[in-house]
N, CA and C atoms as a LAMMPS dump frame, in Angstrom:
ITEM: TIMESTEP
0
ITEM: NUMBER OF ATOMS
639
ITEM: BOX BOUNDS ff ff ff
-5.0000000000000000e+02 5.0000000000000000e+02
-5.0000000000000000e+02 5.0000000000000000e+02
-5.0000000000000000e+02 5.0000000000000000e+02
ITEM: ATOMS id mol type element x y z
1 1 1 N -4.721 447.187 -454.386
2 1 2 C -5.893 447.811 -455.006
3 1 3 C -6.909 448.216 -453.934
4 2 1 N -7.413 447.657 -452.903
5 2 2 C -8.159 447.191 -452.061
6 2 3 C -7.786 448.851 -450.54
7 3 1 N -5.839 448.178 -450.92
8 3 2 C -5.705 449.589 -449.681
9 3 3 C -6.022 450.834 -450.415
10 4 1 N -5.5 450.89 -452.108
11 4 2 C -6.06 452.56 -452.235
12 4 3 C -7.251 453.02 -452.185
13 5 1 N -8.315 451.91 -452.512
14 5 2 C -9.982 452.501 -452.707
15 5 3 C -10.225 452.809 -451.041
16 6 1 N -9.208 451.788 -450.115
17 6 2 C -9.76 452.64 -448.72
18 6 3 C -9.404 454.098 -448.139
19 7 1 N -8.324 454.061 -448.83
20 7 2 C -7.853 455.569 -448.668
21 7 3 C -8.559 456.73 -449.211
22 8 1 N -8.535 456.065 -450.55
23 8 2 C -9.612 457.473 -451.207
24 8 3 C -10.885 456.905 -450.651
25 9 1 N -11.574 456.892 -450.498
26 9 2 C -13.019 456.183 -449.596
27 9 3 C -12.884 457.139 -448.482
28 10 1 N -11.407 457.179 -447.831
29 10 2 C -11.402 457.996 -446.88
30 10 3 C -11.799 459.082 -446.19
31 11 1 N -10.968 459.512 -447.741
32 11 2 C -10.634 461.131 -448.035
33 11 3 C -11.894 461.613 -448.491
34 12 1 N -12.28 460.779 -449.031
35 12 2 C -14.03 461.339 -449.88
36 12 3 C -14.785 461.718 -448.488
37 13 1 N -14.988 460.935 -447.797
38 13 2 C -15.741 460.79 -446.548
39 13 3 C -15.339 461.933 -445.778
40 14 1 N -14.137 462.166 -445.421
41 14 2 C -13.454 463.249 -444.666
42 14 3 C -13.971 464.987 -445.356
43 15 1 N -14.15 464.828 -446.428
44 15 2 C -14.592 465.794 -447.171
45 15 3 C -15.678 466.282 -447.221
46 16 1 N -16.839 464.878 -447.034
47 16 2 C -18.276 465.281 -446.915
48 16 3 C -18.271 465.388 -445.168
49 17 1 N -17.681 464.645 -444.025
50 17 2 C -18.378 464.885 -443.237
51 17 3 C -17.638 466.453 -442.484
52 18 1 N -16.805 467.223 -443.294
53 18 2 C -16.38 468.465 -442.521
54 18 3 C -17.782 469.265 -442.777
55 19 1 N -18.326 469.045 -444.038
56 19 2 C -19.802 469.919 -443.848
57 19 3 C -21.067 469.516 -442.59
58 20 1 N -20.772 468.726 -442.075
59 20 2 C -21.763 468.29 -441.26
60 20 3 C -21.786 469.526 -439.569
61 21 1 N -22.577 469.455 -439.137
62 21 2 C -22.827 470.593 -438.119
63 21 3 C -22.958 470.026 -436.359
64 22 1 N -23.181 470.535 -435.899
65 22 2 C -22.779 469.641 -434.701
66 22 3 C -24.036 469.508 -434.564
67 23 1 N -25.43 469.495 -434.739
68 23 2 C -26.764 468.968 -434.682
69 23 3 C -27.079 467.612 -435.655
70 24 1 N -25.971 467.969 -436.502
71 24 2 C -25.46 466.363 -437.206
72 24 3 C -25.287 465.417 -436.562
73 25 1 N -24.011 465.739 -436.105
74 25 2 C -23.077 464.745 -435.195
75 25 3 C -23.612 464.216 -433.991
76 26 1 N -24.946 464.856 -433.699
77 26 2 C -25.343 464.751 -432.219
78 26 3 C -26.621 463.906 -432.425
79 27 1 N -27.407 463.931 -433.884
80 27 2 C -28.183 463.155 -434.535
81 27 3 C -28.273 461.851 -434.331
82 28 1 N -29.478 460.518 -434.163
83 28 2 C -28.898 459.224 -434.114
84 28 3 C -28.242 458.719 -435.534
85 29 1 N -27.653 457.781 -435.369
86 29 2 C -27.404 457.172 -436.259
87 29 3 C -28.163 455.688 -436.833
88 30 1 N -28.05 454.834 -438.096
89 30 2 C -28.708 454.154 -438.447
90 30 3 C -28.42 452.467 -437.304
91 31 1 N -26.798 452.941 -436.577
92 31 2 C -26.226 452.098 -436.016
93 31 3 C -26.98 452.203 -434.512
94 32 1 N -27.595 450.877 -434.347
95 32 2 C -28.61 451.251 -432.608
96 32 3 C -27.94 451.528 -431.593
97 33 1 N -28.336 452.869 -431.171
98 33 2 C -27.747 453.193 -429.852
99 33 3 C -26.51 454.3 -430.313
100 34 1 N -26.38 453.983 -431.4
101 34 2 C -25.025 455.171 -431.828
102 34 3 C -25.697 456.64 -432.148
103 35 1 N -25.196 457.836 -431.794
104 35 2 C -25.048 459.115 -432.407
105 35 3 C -24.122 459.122 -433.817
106 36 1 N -24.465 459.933 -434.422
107 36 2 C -23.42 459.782 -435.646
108 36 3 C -21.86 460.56 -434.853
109 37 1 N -21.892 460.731 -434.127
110 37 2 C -20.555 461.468 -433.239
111 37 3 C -19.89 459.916 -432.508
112 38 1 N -20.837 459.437 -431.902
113 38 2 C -19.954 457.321 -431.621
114 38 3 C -19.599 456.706 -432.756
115 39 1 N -20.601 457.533 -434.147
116 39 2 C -20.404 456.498 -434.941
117 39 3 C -18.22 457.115 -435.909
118 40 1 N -18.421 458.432 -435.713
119 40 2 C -17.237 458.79 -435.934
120 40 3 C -15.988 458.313 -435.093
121 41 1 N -16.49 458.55 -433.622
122 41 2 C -15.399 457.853 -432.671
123 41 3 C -15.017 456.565 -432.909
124 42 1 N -16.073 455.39 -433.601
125 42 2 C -15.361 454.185 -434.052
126 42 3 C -14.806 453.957 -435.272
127 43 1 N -15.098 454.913 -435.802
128 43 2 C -14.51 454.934 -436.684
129 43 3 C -12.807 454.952 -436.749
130 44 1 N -12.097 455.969 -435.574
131 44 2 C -10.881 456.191 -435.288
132 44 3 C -10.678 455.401 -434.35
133 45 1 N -11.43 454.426 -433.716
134 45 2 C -11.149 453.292 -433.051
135 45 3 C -10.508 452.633 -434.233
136 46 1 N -10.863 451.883 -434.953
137 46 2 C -11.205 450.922 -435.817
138 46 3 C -9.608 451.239 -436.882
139 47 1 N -9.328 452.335 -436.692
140 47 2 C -8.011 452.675 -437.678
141 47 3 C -7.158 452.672 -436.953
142 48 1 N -6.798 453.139 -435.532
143 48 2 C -5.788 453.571 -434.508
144 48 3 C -5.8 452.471 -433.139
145 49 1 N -6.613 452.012 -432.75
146 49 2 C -6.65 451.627 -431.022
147 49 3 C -5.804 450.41 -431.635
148 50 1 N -4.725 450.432 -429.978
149 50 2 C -3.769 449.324 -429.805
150 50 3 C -4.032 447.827 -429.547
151 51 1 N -3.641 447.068 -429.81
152 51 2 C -4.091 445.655 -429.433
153 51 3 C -4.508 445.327 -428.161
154 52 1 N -3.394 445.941 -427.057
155 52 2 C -3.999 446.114 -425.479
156 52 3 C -5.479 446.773 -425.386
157 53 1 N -5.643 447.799 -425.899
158 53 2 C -6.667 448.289 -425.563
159 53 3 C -7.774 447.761 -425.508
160 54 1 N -7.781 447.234 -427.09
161 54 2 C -8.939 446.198 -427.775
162 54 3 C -8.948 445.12 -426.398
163 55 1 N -7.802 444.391 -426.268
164 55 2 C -7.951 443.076 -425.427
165 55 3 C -8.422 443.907 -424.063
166 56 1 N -8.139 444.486 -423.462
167 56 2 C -9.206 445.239 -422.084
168 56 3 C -10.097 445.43 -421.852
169 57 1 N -10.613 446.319 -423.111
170 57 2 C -12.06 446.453 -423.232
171 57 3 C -13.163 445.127 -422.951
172 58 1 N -12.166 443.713 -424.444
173 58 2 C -12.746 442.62 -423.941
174 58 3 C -12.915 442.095 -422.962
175 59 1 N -12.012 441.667 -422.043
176 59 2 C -12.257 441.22 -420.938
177 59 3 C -13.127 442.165 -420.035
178 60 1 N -13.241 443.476 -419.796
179 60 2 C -14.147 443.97 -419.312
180 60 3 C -15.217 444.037 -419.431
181 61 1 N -15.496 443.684 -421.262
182 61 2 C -17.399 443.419 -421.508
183 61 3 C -17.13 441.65 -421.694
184 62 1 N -16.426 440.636 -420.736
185 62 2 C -16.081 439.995 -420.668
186 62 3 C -16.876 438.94 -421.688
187 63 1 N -15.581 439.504 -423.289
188 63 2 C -15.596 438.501 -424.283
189 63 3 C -16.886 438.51 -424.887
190 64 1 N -17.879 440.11 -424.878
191 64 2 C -19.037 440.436 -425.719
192 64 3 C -18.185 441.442 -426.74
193 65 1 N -17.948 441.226 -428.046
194 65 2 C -17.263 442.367 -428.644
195 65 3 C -17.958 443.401 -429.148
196 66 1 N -19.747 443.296 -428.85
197 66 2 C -20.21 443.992 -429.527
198 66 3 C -20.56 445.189 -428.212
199 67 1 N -20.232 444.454 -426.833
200 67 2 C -20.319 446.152 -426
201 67 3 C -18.983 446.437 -425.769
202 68 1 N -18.074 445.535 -425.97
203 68 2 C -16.627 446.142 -425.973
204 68 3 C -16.38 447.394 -427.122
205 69 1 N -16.636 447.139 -428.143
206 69 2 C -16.809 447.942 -429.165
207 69 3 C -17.388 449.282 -429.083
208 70 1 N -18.665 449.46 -428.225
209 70 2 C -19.671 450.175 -428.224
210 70 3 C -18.885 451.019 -426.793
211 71 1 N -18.447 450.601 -426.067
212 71 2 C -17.641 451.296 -425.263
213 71 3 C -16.441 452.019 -425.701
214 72 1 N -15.84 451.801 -426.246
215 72 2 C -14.273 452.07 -426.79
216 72 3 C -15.121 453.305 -427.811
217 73 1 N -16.115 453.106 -428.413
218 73 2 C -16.42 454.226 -429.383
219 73 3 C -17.053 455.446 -428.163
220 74 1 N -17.783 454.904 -427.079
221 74 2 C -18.473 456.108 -426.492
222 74 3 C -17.54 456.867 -425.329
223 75 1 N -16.268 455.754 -425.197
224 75 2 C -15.276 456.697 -424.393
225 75 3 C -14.562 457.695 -425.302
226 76 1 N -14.243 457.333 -426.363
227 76 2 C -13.47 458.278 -427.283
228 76 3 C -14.154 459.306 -427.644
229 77 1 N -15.555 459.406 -427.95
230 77 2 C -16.871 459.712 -428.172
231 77 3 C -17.028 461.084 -427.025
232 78 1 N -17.029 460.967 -426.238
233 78 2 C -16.968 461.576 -424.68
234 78 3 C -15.997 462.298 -424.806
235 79 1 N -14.782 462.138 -424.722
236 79 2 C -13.491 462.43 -424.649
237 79 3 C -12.751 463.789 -425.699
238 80 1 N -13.526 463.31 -426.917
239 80 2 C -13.238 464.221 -428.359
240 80 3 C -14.588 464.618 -428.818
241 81 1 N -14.327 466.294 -429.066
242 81 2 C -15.631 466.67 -430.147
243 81 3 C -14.995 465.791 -431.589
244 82 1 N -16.159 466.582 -432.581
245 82 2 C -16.047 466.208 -433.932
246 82 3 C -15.133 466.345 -434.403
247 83 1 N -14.658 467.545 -434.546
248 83 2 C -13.848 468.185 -435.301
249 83 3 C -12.114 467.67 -434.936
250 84 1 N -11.879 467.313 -433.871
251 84 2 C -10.804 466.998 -433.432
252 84 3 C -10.581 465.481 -434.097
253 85 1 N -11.702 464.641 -433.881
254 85 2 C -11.945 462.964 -434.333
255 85 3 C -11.285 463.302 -435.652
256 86 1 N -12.082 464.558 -436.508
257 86 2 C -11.933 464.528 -438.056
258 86 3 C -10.581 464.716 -438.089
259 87 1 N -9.31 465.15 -437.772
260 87 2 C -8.298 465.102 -437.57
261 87 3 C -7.673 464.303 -437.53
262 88 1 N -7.79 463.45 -436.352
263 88 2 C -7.294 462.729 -435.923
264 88 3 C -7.423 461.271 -437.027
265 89 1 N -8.925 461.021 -437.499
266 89 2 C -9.049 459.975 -438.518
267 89 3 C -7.887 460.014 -439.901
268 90 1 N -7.894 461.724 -440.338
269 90 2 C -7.32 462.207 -441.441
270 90 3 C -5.765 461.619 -441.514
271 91 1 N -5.487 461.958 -439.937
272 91 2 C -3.9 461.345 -440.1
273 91 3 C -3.729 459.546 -439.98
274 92 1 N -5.079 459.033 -439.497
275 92 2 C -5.08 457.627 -439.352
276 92 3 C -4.86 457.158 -440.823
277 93 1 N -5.787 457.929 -441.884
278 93 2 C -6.202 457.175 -442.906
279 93 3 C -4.726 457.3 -443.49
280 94 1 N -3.656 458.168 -443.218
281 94 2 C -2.868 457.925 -444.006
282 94 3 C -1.603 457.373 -443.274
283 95 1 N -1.503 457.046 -442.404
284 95 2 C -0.93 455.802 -441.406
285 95 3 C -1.583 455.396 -440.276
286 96 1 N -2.501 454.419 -440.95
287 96 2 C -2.683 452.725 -439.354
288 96 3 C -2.469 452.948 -438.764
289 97 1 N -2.614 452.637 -437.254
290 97 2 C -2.024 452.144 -436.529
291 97 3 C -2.569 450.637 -435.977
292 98 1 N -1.91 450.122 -435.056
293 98 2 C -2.724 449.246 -434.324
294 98 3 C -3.455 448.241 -435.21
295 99 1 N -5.149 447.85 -434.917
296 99 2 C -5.746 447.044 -435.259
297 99 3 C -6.052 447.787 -436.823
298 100 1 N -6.076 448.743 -437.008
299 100 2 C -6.106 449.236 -437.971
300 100 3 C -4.978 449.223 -439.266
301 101 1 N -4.08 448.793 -438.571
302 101 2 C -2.608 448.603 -439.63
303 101 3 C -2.986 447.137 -440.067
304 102 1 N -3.411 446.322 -439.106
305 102 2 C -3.463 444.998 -439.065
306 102 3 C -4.852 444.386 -439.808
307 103 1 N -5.692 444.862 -440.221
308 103 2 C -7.108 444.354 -440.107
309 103 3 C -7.265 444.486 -441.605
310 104 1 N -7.674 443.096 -441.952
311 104 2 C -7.899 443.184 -443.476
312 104 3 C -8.896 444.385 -444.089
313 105 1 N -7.894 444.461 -445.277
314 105 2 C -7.983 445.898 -445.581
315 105 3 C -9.857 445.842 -446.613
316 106 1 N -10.474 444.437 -446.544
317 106 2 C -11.778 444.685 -447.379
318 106 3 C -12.875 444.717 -446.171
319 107 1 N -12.289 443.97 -445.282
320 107 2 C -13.186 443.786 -444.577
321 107 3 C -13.463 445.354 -443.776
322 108 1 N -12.261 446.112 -443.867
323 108 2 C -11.808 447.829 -443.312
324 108 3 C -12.696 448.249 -444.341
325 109 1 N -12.766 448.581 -445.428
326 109 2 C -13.752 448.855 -446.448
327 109 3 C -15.078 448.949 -446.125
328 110 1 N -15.515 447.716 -446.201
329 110 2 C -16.596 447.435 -445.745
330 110 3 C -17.417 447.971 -444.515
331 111 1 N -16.379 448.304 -443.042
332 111 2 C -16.775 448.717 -442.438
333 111 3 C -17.224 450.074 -442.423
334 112 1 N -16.034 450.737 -443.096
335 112 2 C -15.812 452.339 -443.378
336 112 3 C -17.228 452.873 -444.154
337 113 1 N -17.541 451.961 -445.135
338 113 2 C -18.733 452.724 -446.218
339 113 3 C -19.9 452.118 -445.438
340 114 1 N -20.068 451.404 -444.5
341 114 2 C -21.19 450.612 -443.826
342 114 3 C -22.153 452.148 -442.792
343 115 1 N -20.532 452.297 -442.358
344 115 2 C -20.577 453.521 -441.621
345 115 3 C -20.568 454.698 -441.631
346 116 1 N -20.164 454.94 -443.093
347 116 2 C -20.708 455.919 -443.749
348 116 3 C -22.36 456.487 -444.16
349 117 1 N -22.834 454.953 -444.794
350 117 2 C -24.102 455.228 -444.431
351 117 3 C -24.904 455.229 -443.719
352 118 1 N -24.763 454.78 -442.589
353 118 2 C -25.266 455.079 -440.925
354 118 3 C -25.46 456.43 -440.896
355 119 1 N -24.696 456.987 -441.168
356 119 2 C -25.043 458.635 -440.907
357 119 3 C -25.644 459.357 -442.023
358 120 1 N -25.728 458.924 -443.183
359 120 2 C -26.096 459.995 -444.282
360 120 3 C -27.356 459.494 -444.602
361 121 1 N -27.886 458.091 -444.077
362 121 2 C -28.911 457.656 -444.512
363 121 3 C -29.998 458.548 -443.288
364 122 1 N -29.217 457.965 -441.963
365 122 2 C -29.979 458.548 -440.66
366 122 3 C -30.227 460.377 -441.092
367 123 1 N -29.543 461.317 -442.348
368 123 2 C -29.006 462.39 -441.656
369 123 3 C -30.275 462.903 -442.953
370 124 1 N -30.849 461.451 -443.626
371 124 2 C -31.81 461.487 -444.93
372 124 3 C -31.125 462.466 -446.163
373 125 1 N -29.475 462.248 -446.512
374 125 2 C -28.772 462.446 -447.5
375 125 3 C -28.378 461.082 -448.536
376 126 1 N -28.349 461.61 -449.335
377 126 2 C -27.878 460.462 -450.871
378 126 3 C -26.389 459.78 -450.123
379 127 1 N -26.275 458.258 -450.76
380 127 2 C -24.978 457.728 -450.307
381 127 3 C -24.056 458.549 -451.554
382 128 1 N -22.727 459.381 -451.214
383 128 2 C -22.014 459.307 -452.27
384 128 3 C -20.855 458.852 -452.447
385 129 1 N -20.895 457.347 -452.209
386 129 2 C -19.577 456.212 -452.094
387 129 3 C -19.739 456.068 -453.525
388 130 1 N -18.493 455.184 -454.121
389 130 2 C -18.123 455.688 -455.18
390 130 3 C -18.769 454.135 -456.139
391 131 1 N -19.198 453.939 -457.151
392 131 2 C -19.436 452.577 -457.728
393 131 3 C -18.526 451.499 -457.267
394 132 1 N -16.975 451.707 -457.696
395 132 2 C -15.637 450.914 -457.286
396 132 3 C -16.057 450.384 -455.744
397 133 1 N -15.736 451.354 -455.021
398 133 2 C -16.242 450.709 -453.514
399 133 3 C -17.447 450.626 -453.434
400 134 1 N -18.581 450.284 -453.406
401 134 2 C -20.03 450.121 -453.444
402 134 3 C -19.89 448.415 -454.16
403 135 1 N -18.649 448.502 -455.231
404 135 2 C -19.401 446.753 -455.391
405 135 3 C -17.979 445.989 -454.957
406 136 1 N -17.023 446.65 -454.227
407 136 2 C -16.351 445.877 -453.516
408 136 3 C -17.074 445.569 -452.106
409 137 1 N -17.813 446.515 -451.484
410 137 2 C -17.575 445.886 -450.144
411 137 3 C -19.245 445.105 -450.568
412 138 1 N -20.199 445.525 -451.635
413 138 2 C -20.97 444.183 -452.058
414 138 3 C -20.702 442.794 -452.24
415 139 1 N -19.078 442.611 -453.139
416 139 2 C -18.365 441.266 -453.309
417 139 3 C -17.944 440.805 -451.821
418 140 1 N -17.389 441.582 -451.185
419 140 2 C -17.528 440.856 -449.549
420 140 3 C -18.317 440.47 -448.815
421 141 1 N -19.051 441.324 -448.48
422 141 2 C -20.521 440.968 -448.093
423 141 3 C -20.852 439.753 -448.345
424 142 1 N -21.173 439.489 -449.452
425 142 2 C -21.644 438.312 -449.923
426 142 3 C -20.745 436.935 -450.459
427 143 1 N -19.483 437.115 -450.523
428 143 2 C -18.398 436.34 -450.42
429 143 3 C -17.557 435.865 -449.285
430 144 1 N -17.333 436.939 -448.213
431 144 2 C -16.222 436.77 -447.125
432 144 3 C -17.035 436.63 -446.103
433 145 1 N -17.168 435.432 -445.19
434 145 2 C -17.754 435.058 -443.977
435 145 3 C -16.92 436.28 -442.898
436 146 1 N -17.739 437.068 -442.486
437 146 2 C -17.624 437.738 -441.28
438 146 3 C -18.436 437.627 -440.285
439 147 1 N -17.482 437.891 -438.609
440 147 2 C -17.861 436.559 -437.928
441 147 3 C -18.696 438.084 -437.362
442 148 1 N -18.269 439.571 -437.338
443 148 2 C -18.963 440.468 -437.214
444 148 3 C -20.227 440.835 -437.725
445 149 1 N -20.335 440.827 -439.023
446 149 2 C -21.408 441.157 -439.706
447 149 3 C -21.666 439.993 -440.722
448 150 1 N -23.024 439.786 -440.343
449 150 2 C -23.185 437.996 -440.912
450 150 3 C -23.852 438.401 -442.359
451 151 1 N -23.184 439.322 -442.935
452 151 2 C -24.008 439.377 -444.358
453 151 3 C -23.765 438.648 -445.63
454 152 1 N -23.12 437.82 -445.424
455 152 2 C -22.723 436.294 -446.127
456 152 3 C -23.942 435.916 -446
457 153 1 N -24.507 435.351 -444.717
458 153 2 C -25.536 434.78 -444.303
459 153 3 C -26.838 434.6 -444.714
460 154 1 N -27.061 436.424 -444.627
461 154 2 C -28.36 436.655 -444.961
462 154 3 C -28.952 436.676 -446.246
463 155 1 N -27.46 436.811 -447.232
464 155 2 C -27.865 436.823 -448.38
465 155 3 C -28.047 435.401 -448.785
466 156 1 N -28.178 434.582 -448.609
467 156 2 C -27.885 432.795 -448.888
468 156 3 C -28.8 432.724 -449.265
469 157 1 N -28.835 432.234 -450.691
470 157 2 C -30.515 432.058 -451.084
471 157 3 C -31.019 432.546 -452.069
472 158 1 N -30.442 433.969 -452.068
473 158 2 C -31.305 435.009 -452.581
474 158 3 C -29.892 435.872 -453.542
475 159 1 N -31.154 436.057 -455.11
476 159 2 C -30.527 436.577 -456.189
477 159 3 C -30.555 437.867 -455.495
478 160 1 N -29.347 438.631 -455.774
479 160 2 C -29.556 439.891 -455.505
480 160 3 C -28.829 440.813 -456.96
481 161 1 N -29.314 442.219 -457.115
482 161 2 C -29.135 443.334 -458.358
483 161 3 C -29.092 444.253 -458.115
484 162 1 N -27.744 444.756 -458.324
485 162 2 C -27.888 446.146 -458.022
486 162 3 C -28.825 446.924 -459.28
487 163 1 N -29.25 447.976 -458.689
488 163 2 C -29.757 448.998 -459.979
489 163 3 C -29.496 450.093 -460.192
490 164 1 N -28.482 450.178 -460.153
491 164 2 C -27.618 451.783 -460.091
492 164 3 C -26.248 451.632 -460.648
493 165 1 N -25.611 450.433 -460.546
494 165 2 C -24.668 449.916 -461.083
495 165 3 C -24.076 448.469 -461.548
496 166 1 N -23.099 447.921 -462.505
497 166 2 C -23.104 446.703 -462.919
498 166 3 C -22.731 445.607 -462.021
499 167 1 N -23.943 445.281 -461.148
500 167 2 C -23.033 444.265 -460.041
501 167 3 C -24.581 443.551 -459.677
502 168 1 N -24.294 442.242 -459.413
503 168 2 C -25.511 440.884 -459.552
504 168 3 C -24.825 440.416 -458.667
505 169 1 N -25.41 439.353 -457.908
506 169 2 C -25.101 437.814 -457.604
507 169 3 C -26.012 437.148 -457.877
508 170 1 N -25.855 435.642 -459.135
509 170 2 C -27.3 435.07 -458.874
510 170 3 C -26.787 433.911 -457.771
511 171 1 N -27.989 433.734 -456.876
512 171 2 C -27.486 432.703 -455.83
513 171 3 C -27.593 431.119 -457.25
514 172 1 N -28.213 431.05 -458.447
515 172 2 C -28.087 429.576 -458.888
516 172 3 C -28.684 428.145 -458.131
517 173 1 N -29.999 428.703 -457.033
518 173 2 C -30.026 427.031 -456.086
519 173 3 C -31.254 427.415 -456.516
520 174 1 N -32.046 426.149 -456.932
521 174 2 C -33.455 426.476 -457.029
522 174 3 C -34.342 427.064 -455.97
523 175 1 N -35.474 428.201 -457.145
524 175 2 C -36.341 428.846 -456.5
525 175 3 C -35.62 429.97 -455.442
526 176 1 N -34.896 430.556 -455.896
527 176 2 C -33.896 431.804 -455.332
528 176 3 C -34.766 432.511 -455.29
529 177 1 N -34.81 433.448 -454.152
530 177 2 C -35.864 434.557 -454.509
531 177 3 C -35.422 435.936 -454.939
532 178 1 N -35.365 436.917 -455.417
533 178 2 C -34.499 437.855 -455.754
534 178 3 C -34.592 439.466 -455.321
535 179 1 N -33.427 439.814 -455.192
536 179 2 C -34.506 441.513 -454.286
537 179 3 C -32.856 442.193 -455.25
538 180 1 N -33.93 443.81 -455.745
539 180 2 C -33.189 444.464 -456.211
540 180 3 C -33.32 446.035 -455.645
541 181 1 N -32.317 446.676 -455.714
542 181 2 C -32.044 447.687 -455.271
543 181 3 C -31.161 448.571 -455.568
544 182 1 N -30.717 449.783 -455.307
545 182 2 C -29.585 450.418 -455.071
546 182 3 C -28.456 449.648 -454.545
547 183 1 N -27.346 449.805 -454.78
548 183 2 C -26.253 448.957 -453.984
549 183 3 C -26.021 449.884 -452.605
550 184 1 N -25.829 450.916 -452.51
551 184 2 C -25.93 451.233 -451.179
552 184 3 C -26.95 450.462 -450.327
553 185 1 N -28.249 450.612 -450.843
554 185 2 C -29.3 450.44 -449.669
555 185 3 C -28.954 448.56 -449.778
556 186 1 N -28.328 448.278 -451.019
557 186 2 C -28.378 446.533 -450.418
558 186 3 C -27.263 445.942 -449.295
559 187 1 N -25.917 447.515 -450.182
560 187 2 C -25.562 446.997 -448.784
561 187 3 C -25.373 447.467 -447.152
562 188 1 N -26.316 448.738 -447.289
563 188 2 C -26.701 448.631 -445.546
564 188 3 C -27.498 447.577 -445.035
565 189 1 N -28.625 447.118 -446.058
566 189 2 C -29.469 446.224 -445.275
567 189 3 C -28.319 445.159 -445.145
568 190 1 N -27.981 444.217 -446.043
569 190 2 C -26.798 443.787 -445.808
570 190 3 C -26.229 443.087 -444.722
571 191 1 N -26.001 443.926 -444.331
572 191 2 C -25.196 444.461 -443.039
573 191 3 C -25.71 444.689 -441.517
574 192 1 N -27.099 444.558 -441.884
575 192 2 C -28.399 444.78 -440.812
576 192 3 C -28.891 446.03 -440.629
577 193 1 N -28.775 446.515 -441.41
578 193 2 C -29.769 448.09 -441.124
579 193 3 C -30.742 447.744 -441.471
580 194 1 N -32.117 447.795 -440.968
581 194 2 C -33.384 447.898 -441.731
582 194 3 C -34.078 449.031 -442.872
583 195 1 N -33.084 450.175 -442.43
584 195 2 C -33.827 451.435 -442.626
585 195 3 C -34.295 451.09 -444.387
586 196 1 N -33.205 450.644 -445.196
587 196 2 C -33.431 450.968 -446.499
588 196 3 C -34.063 449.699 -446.863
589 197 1 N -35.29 448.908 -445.99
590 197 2 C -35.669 448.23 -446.707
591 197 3 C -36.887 448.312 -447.623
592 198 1 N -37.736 449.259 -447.196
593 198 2 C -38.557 449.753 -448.135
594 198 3 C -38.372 450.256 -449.404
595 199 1 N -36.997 450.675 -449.993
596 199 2 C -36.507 451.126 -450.66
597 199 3 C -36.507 450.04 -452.15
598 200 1 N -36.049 448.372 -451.074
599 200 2 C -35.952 447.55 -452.162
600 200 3 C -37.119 446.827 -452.804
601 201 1 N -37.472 445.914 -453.413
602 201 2 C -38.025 445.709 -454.236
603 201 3 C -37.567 443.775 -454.605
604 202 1 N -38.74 443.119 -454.883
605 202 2 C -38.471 441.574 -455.702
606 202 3 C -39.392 440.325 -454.342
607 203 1 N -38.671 439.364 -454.828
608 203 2 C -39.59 438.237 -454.159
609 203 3 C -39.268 438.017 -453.287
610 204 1 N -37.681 438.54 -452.916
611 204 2 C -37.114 437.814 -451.691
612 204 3 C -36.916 439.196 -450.601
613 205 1 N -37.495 439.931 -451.193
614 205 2 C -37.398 441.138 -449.786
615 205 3 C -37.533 440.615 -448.133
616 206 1 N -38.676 440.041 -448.488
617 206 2 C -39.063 439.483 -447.234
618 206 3 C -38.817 438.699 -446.422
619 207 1 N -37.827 437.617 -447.021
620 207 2 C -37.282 436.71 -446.631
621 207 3 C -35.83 437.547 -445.743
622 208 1 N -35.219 438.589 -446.618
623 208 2 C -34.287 439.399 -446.353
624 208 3 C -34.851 440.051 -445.019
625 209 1 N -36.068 440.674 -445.044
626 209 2 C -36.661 441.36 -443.886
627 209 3 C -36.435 440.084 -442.984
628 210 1 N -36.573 439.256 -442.771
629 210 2 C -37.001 438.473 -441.659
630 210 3 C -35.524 438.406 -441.159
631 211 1 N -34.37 437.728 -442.096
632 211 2 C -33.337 437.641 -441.645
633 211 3 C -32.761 438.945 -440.482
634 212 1 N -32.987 440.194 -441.338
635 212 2 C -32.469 441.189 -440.713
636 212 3 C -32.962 441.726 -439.527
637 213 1 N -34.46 441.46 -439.647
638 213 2 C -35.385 441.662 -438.45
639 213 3 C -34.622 441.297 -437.048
């Protein structure tokens, strides 16, 4: 279930970002330090690069994965315009390779629509991920400890509501504080974007701000 919503998730994505322009792509993104053009290059990291590669990179940002990462996207980044990436992703999404064949397919989700809105939020366009995926990679988020993105974490505590579609968590521990929102913008913040926190709304915003801060 999980691999088809990433596929079509894909394809949706592949669709909106062929309209994008190269003053787009060259735009920052919501991700620090990324262009929405790095943020595409990891994207085809993240579906295709080989296990060697991954392990090189590490040892070269010796065992930081978050500039190993940030490298591997800005060499590919460098290397490929847009339009070629968009290609190249198109044939990923419909065969893996690599860490991408291998890498649980919610936690792949999650990343994919995370990163989706990195750019459409930065590009000040509507998210148009689909309800289905919007409260799956919400149920992860807030269910599946990721050692990448600690948004298990941040949510601890705190009731959260979507308001755009049928999806809650009450945290149940006394004196929860509660923040409601769009499910997109809950789950970029989520995830650590700040951008959409003005957006949300309730008692526990702030508590959320601090975490994400």
């Amino acid at each position: 279930m999980t691999a088809t919503m990433l596929v079509q998730n894909n394809e949706r994505f592949l669709a909106l970002a062929r309209e994008f322009g190269e003053a787009d792509w060259a735009a920052p993104s919501l991700c620090s330090g990324w262009t929405n053009h790095h943020v595409l290059a990891h994207l085809v990291v993240g579906c295709g690069a080989g296990f060697h590669e991954v392990a090189r990179e590490m040892v070269s940002a010796r065992g930081r994965f978050d500039d190993a990462n940030t490298a591997m996207a800005r060499t590919v980044a460098d290397a490929r315009p847009p339009a070629q990436l968009l290609e190249e992703l198109e044939a990923l999404v419909a065969r893996p390779q690599g860490i991408g064949a291998a890498f649980p397919k919610n936690l792949l989700l999650g990343d994919h629509v995370i990163h989706e809105l990195d750019i459409v939020f930065a590009l000040g366009r509507d998210a148009t991920v689909t309800d289905d995926a919007l409260t799956a990679v919400l149920r992860t988020e807030v269910g599946v400890p990721n050692p990448f993105v600690p948004a298990r974490r941040r949510a601890r505590g705190l009731t959260l509501h979507a308001t755009d579609l049928d999806w809650s968590r009450p945290d149940g521990s006394q004196g929860a504080r509660a923040v409601h929102g769009a499910a997109a913008d809950l789950a970029s913040v989520l995830a650590g974007r700040p951008a959409a926190l003005s957006r949300l709304h309730g008692t526990g915003v702030e508590e959320l701000r601090a975490r994400v801060g």
